[in-house]
C-alpha positions in Angstrom: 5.9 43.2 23.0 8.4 44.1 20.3 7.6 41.7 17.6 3.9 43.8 18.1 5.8 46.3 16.2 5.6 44.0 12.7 3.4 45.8 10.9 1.5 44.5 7.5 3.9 47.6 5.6 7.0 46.2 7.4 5.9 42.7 6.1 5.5 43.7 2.7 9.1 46.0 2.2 11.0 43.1 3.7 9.5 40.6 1.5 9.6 43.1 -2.0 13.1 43.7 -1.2 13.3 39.6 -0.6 11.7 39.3 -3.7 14.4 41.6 -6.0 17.2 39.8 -4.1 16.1 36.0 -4.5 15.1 36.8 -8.6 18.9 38.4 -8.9 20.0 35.0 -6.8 18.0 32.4 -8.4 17.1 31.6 -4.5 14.3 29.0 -3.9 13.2 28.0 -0.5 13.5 30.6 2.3 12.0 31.6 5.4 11.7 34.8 7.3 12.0 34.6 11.3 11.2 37.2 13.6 13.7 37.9 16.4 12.4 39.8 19.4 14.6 41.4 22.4 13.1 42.6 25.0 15.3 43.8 28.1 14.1 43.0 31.8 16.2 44.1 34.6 18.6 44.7 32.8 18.2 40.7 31.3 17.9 39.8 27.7 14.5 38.3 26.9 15.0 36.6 23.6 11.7 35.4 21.5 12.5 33.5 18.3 9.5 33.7 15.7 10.0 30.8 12.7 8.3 31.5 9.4 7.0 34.2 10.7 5.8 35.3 7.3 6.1 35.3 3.7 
């Protein structure tokens, strides 16, 4: 499955380079989601992943 592909060193760039934006920002609450396609006979399998981390 794609969101298989999330690694813990894909988790941690995304949410260093979160980090530097938000502090330049002065961002608070935030979430990070995970969206997963997967195509199926030529249909789009969609997968939505809520606070998937952070």
């Amino acid at each position: 499955m794609p969101e298989e592909s999330i690694s813990e060193r894909k988790i941690k760039s995304v949410t260093e380079a979160a980090q530097v934006y938000l502090r330049e920002r002065q961002y608070k609450d935030i979430r990070f989601d995970v969206v997963a396609i997967l195509l199926k006979n030529g249909h789009a399998e969609i997968l939505h992943i809520k606070d998937a981390f952070y």
